[in-house]
N, C-alpha and C positions, 0 to 999 in steps of 0.2 A: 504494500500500500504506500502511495506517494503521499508528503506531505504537499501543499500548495506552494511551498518554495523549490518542492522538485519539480514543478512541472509548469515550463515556460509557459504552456497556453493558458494555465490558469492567472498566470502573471498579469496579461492580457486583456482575458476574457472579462468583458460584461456583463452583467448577471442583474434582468430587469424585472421590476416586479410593477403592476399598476397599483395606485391608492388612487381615495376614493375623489384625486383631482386633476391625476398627470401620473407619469413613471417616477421610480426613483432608481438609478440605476448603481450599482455599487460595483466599482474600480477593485484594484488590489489593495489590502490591509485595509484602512477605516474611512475611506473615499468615496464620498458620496455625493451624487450629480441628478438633480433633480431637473427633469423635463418636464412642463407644462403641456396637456391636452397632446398627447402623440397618441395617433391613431394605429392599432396593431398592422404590421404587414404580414402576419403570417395564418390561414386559417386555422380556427380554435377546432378544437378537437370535445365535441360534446363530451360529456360525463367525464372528463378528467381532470385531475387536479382537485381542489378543493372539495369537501362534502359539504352537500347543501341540499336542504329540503323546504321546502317552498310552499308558503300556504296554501288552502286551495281556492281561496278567495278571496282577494282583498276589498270585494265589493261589501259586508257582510263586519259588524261592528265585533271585534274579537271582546264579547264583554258580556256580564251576565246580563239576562234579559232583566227588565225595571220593573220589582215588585210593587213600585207605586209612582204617580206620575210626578212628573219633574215641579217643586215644592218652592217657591220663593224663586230668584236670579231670574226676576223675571228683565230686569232692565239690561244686563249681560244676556243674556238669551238673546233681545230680540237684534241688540248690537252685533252676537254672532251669526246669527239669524241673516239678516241683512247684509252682511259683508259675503256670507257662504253663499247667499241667491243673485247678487252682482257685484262679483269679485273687481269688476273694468274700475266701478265709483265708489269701491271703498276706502277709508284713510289710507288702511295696511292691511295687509295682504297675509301675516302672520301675526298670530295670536299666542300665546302662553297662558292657561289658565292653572294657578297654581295654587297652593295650601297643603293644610296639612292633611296626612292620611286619614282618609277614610268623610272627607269631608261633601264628596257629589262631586267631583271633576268630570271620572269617568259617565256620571249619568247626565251632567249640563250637556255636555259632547255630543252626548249616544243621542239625546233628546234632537239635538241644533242638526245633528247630521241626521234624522229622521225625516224630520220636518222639511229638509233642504232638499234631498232623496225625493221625497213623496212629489215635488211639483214637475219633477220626472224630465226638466232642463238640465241638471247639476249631476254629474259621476260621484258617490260616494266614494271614496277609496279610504281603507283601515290598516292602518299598520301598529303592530306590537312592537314598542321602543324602548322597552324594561330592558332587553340586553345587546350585547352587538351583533350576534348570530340572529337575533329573530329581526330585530330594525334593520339588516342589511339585505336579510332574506326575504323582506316584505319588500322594501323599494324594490327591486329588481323587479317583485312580481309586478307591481307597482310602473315598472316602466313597459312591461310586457304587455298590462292591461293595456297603457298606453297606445301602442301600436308595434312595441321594439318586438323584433325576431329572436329567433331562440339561437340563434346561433352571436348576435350581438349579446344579449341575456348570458351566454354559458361566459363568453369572452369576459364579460365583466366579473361573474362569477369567479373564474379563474384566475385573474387577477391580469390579464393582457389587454384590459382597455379601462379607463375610468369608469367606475362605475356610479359615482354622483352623475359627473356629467351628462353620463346615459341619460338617466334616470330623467334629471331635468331637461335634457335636450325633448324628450318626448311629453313631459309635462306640459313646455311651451308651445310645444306643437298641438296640442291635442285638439283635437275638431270641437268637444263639448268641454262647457265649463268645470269644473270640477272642484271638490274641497277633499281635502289629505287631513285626517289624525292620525295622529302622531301621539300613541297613550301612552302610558305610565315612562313617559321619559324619565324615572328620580338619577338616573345618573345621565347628566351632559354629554360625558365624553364620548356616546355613540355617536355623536355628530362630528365627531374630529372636529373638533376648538369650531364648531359652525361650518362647516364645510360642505355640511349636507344640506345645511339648513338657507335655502334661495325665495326671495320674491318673486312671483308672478303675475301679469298680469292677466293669466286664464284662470286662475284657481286661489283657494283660501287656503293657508298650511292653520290645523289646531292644534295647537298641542299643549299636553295635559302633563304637570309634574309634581312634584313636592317642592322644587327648587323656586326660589324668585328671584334668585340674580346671579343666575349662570350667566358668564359671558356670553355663552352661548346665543342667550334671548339678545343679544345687542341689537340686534334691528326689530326685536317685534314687539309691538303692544300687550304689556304684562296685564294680568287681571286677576288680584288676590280674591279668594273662593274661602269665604268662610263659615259660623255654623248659620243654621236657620234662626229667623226669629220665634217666638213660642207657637203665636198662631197657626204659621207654617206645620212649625212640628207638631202640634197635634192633632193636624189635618192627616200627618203621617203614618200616627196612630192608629187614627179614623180609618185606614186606607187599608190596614191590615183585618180588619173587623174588631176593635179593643174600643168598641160604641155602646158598652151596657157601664160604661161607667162616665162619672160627669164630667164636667168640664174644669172643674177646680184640682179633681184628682191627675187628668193626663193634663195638666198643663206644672204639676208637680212632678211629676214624673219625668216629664221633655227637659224643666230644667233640671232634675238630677242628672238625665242623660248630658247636661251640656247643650242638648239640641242636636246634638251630634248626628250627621244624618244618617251615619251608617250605623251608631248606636241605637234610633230609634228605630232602623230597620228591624235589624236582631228583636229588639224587645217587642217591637208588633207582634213579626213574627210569631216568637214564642208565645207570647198571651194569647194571640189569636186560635192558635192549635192545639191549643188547651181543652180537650172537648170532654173528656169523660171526667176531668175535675179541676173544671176553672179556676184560673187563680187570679184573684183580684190585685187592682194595683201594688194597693196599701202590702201584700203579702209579697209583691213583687219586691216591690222594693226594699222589704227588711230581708228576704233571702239576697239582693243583691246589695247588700252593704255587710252581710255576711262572708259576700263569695263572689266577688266581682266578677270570673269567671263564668257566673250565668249566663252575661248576655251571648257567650257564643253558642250557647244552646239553642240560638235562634235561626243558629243556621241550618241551612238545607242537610240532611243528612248524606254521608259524603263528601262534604264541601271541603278541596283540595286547594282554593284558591286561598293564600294564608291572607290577600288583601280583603276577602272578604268577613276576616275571624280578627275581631277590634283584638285579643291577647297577641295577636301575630303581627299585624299592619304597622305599630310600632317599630316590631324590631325588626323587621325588614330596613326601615334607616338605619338603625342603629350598629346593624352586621355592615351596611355599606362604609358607613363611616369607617367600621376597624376596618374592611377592605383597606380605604382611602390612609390609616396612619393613624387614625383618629379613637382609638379605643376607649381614651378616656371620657368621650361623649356619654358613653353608656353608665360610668358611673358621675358623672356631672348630671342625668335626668336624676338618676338616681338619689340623688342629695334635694335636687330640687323639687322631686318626690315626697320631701318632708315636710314641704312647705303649705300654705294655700295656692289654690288657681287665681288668685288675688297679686299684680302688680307687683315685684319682688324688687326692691331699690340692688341694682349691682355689685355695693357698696358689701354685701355678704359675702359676695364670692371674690372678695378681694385675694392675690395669688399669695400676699405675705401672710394673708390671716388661715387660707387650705393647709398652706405648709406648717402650722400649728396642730394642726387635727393628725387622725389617725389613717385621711387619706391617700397622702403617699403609699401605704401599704395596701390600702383597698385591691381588689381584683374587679378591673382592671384597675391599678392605678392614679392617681389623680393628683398631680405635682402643679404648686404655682404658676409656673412658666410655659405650660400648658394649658392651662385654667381660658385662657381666650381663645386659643383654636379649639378646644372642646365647646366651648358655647358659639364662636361661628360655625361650626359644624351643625349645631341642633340648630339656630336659626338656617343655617342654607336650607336643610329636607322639612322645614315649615314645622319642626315640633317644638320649637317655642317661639317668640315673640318679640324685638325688642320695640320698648313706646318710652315714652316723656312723662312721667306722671306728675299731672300739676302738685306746686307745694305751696300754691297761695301767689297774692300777687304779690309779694315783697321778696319771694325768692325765685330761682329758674326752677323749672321741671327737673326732676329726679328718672336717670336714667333708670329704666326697669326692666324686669325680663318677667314672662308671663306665659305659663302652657293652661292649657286645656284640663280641666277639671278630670275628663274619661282619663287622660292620658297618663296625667297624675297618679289615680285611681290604682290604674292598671299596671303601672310601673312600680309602685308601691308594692301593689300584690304579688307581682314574680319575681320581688331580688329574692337572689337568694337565703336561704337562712343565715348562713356565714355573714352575709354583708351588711344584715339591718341594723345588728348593733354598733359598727365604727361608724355607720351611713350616719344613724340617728343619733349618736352623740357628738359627730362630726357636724352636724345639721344646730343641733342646741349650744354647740361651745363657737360658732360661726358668730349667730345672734345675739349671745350672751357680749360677745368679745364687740361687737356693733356699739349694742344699745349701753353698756357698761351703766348701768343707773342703780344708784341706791338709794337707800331711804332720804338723803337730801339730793340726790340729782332727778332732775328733769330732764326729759325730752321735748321738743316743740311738738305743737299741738298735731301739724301735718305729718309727722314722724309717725306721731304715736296711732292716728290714724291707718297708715300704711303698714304698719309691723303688727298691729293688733293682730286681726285676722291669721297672720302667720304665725305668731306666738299659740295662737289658739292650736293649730291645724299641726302645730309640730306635739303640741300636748298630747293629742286625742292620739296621733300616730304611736308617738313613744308608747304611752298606755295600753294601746292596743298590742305592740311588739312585748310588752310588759322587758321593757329595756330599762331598769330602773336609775341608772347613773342620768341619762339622757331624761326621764321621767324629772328627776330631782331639779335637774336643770330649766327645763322647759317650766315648772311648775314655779321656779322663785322669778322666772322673767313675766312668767301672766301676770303672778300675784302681785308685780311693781307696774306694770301697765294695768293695772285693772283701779290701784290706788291712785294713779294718777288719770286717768279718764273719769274717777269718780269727780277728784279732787279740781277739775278741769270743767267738770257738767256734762261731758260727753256719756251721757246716761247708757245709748245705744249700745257702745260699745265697751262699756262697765259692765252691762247683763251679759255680752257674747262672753267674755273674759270671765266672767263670774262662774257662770254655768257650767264654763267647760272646768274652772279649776274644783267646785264642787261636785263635778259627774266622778272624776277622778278620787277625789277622797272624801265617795260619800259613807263610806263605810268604815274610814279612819276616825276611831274616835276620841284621837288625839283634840289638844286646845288647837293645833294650827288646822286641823280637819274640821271641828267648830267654827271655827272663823272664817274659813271658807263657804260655809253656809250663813254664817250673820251676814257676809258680803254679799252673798244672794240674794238677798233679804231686803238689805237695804238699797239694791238695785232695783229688783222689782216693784220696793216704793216708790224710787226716784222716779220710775218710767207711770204710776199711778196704778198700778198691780195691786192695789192694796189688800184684796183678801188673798191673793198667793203669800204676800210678804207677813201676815200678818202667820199666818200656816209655819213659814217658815222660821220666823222669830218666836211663836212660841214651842215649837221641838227644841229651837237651839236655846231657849233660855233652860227648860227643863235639864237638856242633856249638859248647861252649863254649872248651875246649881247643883246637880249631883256630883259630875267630875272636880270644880272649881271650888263651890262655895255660896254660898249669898252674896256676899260683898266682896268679891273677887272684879276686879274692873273691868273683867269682859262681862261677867255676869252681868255688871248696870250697866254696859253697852248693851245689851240685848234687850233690859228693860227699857233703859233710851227707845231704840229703835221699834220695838214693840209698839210706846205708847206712840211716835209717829205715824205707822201704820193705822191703828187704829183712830189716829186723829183723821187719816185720811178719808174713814170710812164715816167720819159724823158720830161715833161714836165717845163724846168726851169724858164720860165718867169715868169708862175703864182707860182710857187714855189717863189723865188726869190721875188714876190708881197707877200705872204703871212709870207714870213720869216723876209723880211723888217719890215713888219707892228708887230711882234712879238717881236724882235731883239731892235726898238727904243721905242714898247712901255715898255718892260723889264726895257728897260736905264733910259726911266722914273721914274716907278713906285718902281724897285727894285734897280736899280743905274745899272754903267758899271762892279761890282766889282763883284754883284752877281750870282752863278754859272749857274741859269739860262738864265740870260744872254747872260755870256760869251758862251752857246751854240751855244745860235740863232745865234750871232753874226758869231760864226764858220762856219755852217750851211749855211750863207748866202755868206759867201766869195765861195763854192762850187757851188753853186746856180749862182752865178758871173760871174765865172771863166769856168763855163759847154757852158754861153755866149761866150767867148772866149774876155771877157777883163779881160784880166791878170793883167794890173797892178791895176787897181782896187781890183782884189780879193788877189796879194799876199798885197797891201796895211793894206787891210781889216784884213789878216788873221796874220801875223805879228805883227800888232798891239795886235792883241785879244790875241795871246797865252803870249807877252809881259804883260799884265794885269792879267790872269791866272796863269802867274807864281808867282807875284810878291801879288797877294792875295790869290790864293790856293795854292801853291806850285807845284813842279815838278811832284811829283805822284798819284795830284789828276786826279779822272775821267774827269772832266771836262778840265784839263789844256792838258790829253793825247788824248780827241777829239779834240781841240783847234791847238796839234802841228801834228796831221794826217792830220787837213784840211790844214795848213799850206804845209806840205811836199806833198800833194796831187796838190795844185795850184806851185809850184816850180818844181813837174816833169810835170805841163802841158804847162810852160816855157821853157822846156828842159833843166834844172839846178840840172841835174841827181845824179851827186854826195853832192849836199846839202841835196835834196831831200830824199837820200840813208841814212844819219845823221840821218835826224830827223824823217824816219820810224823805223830804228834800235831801235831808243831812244822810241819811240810809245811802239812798242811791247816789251821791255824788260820790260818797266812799265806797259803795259798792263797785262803780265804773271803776274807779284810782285802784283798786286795790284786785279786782274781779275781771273786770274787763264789762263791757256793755252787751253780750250776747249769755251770761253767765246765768245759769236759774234764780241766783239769790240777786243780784242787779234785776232779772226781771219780775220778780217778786216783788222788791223795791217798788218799780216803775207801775205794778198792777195796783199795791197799795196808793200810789201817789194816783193814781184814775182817780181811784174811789173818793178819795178826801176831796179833788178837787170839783171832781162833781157834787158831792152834799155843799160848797162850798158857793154851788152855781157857775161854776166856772166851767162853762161846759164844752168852750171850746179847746181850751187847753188840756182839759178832762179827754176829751176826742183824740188828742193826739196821740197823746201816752199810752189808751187804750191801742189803737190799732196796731201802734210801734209791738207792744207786746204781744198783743196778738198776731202778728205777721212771723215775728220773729221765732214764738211757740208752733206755730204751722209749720214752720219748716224744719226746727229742731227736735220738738216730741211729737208732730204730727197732729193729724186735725179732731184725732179723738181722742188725747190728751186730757184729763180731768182738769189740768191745770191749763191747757186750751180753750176746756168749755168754759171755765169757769171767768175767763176773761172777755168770751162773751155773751156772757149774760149780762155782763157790767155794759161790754158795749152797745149791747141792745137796749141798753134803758140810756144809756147817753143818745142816743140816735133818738129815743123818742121824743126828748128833752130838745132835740136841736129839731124837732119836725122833719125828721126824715121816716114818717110812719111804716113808707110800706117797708125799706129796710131793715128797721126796727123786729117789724112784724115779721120778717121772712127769715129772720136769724134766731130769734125768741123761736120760731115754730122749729126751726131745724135743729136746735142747740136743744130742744126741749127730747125732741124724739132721740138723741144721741145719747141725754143724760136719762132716762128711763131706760133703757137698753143697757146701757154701759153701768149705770150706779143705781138703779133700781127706784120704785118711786117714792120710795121714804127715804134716799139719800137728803141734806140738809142742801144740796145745790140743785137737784131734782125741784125741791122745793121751791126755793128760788126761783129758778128758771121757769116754775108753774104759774107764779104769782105773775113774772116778767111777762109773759106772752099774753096772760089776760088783761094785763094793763094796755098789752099794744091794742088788745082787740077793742076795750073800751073807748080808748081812746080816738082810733078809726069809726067809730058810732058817737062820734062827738062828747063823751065823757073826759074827764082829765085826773083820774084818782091817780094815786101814783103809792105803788103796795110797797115803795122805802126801798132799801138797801139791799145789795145782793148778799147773799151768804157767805159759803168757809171760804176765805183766803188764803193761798198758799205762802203761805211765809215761808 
């Protein structure tokens, strides 16, 4: 056997191979001479060289048939639509519709090339472009359909004539218009860096990927595909036959699925074919938050196609990726796995903060200096997101990364065993090391908003893995974002953060396991829950007095918080019982000076005074904010609840204009010290309505009301107790300024909210019954006027 340096001719000889745009011919040793478009001179020789097997039609969509019709994209539909039926006047000539797996690409497609098909002008042509063998062996057929010979077709085949150019030379010739997909393109590089990829003006190219910004697309019009909106999805539902249940339940369900359209495939599906023993939503859905894995049961039996099985469709990117170099992709979802489907700030996945954790060691590994091509790699194949999330207007947008609820979901459920515990302590020592806060550090408000949810969603995960280092972790960062969204007013996301750290240790009946439920407690008040909070304040008082004590200081925390609940409820006597019992055990144990205290004490003159003895409660109240000022000063919290209950028991005296003094002074220090959006500032500003209107001041009265009410609609929402209850006040300012029918339309809607919501013996029920019969009197020309509105939210 000769090597090539024995053998002159091979010194010599040329040795030419076609690609898919010209020859490339290769000289002796590493020389290579590329010719553009040469045409072979020598006849091809059918069936040799290469193996290749050939669709049998590229007329015919290589894609499962559409178990339901094509759902929302209706404004993308008719764009492609339109472009595919006159390709001569459309913008562009190529298309890319891309997103993530499993999201309807291939059914937009299937639909546009139906519809375009059916008017019987347009050649469908379908090519399968997931890998290079079948994308290479479709065009050819592709240019054969065209008009090309089989003897040209083998040539290109074989590699002795370009085979793009074929391909396109018969495109642009072709006698009828035609539209070309181009599906599951998720790797680029079958098109040689674009080489395959031409404009035409006989034909529309579509093509469908996970990628959105392959070079590749440089010439064509991108088009992100993302999920449905509700409606849609549970038309989707509907389409499967899942029609015996209502509309509140499958629009619960569409968004557990995300909307996902091929998740709400699956779940139709399965529900649908439930025949010998139905399973209803509600059942759906607790067997699929046991076993996420359900929803592939919705597939056809047999189903071989992994893009159709949501556990699979994932990691089909994820295997490309480690193709591509990239293996640490898979455990970069995997961390971010831990998190919520909720806007994730960057700032977590910082590369100096990874290399602190345990996941350099993970399988695959996960090193800082890799930490950014693993997350371009998950945005290239569309499984996560990168967006701006607003931080307010005084800062820029916070860079964020964000996946898909399903995918989350799903990715969670198949790490491995091995991997969940460095994933999930690597995930809580990430945020821990972020947020770094403790009992005197703060976070700003837009922070705390954006990490809440994640704090929660890492809780619920660890717990569930019962990872308990990771547990302990995640449980002291709720417990600090849960104290400061109280401490803040963000009531909403005090309850999510409450909830989740008492689901956790509802059955620790440790003191920090009780305080996790006083915290529940006292969230479900803030939000006007009042008989949940009330439920839960007395368990934990019970289960505190046995473990603790009677006069243990969480103990009169729970009394505290009890007798506000029950203040809520109109209920003042046992309020009043249980604020007493908090108020003198305080005086004992922490003195009169101490600001808890000086609450109760506050608290309790309200509670007094709701009795209708007055001098008892301005006694009470007088005194306390006298102690308040003289050991916390004028702008603390507690001295500015101290002088509202004050001015609250002075206008139930009818001593209007003291009264008016010392809510002005309220709220000016509540703004300074609160901020102007804060519940005790809008307490303030609801007491100051009232004063001003007994005052007759009603247009000033006017203002203050609607301020607080606009700003209560938007913060606790419009069935807020502490919502209603401001307008009922503004309903009786409105009728005072003769704006009857207003008056009257808000009194009648405020009235039917509070029977519903607080029952008709609530003491604001009340109120609001008096309030709507005065508007009604007063529209039939009477002008009584039934006095004052009822409880105030101090």
């Amino acid at each position: 056997m000769t090597s090539p340096s024995d053998d002159p001719l091979r010194e010599t000889a040329l040795r030419a191979v076609a690609d898919g745009w010209g020859r490339v011919y290769q000289a002796a040793g590493n020389q290579f001479i590329t010719e553009y478009r040469v045409e072979p001179h020598s006849r091809p020789h059918a069936g040799a060289g290469l193996p290749w097997s050939s669709p049998e039609s590229v007329r015919t969509p290589l894609a499962s048939p559409l178990n339901s019709p094509l759902r929302d994209r209706r404004a993308l539909r008719h764009t492609l639509t339109q472009a595919a039926q006159d390709p001569g006047s459309a913008e562009n000539s190529m298309y890319v519709v891309y997103g993530m797996a499993g999201c309807g690409k291939t059914a937009l497609v299937q639909t546009v090339f139906d519809e375009t098909v059916a008017g019987g002008t347009v050649v469908g042509l379908w090519v399968n472009a997931s890998d290079e063998t079948s994308f290479r062996s479709g065009m050819l057929a592709v240019a054969h359909d065209r008009g090309a010979g089989q003897r040209e077709v083998d040539a290109a085949r074989e590699g002795r004539r370009p085979a793009a150019d074929l391909v396109w030379h018969y495109l642009d010739h072709s006698p009828e218009p035609w539209l070309l997909v181009l599906d599951n393109a998720d790797d680029p590089g079958v098109f040689r860096e674009g080489i395959w990829l031409r404009r035409s003006s006989r034909g529309t190219v579509l093509i469908t990927s996970r990628h959105g910004d392959a070079p590749a697309w440089r010439r064509a019009a991108r088009r992100r595909l993302d999920v449905l909106d509700v409606a849609d999805a549970v038309d989707v539902l509907r389409d499967f036959a899942v029609s015996a249940e209502d509309q509140e339940k499958l629009e619960l369900l569409a968004c557990r699925l995300g909307c996902h359209p091929l998740a709400l495939s699956l779940a139709g599906a399965y529900l649908g074919r439930q025949i010998l023993e139905p399973v209803s939503v509600d059942e759906y859905l607790r067997r699929l938050d046991a076993d996420p894995s359900l929803l592939d049961r919705g597939a056809a039996p047999g189903e071989r196609d992994l893009r159709r099985l949501v556990s699979s469709t994932w990691q089909i990117s994820l295997d490309a990726l480690t193709e591509q170099g990239r293996p640490e992709a898979t455990t970069l979802l995997r961390l971010l796995s831990c998190y919520a489907a909720a806007p994730l700030p960057v700032g977590v996945l910082a590369p100096s903060g990874l290399d602190t954790t345990d996941l350099p060691h993970a399988d695959p590994p996960l090193v800082g200096d890799r930490a950014n091509l693993a997350l371009e790699g998950l945005v290239s194949h569309s499984l996560v997101s990168l967006l701006d999330t607003p931080a307010g207007s005084e800062r820029p947008p916070v860079r964020s990364v964000q996946a898909h609820p399903l995918l989350l979901d799903t990715v969670a459920a198949r790490m491995p065993v091995d991997q969940r515990s460095p994933v999930l302590h690597a995930a809580a020592m990430l945020l821990q090391r972020l947020l770094m806060t403790g009992s005197e550090q703060y976070i700003d408000a837009h922070s705390l908003r954006l990490f809440a949810p994640h704090a929660s969603a890492l809780l619920r995960r660890a717990a569930q893995e019962h990872v308990d280092g990771a547990v302990a972790v995640a449980l002291s960062i709720v417990r600090d974002l849960r104290r400061q969204s109280y401490e803040r007013g963000d009531y909403p996301a005090t309850r999510a953060l409450a909830d989740e750290a008492a689901r956790v240790t509802h059955d620790d009946g440790s003191a920090d396991g009780l305080a996790d439920r006083h915290e529940q407690g006292r969230a479900l008040a803030a939000l006007g829950h009042f008989e949940e909070a009330v439920e839960v304040h007395r368990a934990t008082l019970r289960a505190r007095e046995a473990l603790l004590g009677v006069d243990h200081p969480d103990t009169l925390d729970s009394a505290h918080a009890l007798g506000i609940s029950l203040y809520g409820l109109g209920q003042w006597a046992q309020d009043e019982e249980h604020m007493r019992r908090a108020a003198e055990g305080r005086a004992r144990t922490l003195g009169l000076t101490h600001p808890d205290t000086i609450d109760s004490r506050g608290r309790l003159a309200e509670a007094v005074g709701q009795q209708q003895r007055w001098p008892e409660a301005r006694q009470l109240a007088a005194a306390n904010l006298a102690v308040s000022e003289e050991a916390l000063g004028n702008d603390h919290p507690q001295t500015l609840l101290s002088r509202i209950a004050l001015a609250w028991v002075l206008a139930g005296i009818g001593e209007w204009d003291e009264a008016a003094v010392h809510t002005r002074m309220t709220l000016e220090g509540s703004e300074r010290v609160l901020g102007t959006d804060h519940p005790r500032t809008l307490a303030a500003r609801h007491r100051l309505a009232a004063v001003l209107s007994q005052l007759g001041r009603w247009q000033e009265a006017l203002q203050e009301a609607e301020t607080v009410r606009s700003t209560r609609r938007k913060i606790l929402g419009a069935e807020h107790p502490h919502t209603l209850s401001i307008e009922i006040l503004l309903s009786r300012i409105l009728r005072h300024t003769g704006r009857l029918d207003q008056a009257r339309h808000l009194a009648a809607r405020t009235l039917s909210a509070c029977t519903r919501l607080l029952g008709d013996d609530h003491p604001d029920t009340l109120s609001c019954r008096n309030e709507h019969q005065a508007t009604l009197e007063n529209s039939c020309g009477t002008t009584t006027d039934h006095g004052d509105v009822g409880q105030e939210d101090g």
